[in-house]
C-alpha positions as CSV (number, residue, x, y, z in Angstrom):
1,X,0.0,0.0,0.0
2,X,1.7,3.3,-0.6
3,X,2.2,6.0,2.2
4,X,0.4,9.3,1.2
5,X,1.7,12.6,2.3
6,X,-0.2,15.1,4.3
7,X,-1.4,17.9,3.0
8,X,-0.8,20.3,6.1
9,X,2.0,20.0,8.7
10,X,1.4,21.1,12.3
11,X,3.6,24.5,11.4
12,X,0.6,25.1,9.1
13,X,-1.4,25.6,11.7
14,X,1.0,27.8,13.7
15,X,-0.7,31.5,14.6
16,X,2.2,32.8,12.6
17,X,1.6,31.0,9.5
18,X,-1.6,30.9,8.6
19,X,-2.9,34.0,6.7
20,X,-5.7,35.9,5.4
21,X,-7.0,37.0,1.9
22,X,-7.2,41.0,2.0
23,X,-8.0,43.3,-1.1
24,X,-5.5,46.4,-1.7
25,X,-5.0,48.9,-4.6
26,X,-1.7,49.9,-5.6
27,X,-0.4,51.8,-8.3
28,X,0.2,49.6,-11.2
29,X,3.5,50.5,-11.7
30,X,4.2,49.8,-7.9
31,X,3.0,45.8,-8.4
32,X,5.0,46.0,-11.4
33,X,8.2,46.8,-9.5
34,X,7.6,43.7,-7.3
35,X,6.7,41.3,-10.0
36,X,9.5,42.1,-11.9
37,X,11.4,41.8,-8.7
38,X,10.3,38.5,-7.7
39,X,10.8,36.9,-10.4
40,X,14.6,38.1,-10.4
41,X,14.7,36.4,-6.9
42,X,12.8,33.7,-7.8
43,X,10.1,33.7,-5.4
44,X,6.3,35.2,-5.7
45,X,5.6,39.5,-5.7
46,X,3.3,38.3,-2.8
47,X,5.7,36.8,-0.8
48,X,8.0,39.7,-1.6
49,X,5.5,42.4,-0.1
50,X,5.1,39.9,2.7
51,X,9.0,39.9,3.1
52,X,9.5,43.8,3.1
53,X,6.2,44.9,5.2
54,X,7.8,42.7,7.7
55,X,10.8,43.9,7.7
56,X,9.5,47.4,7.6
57,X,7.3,46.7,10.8
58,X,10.6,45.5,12.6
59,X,12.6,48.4,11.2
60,X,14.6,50.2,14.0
61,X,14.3,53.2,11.6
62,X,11.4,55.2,13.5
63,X,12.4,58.1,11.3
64,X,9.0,58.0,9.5
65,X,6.9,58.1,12.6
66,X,3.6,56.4,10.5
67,X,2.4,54.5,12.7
C-alpha cells in the first residue's frame, strides 16, 4: 500500500503561518516593480511584499513616525 503525504503540517497551523486574503489597490507600476522583482529572486511578488512589510514593521528606523 503506498504511504500518502499530508497535506498540512502542524507549522501550518501555527498563529504565525496561517494568513488571510485582503484586497489592496496599488499603483500599477508599484506591483509591477515587485513582479518584476520577484521573479529576479525567484520567489512570488506576494511573498516579496510579505518579506518587506515585515521587515518594515521590525525596522529600528522610527524616522518616519507612520504608525
Amino acid at each position: 500500500m503506498a504511504k500518502t503525504k499530508a497535506l498540512l503540517k502542524d507549522e501550518d497551523l501555527k498563529p504565525e503561518n496561517i494568513k488571510s486574503n485582503i484586497t489592496i489597490r496599488m499603483p500599477l507600476d508599484l506591483l509591477d516593480a515587485y513582479r518584476e522583482k520577484a521573479q529576479e529572486l525567484g520567489i512570488g511578488y506576494q511573498t516579496l511584499m510579505q518579506i518587506t512589510l515585515r521587515q518594515a514593521l521590525e525596522s529600528n528606523d522610527n524616522s518616519s513616525h507612520l504608525m
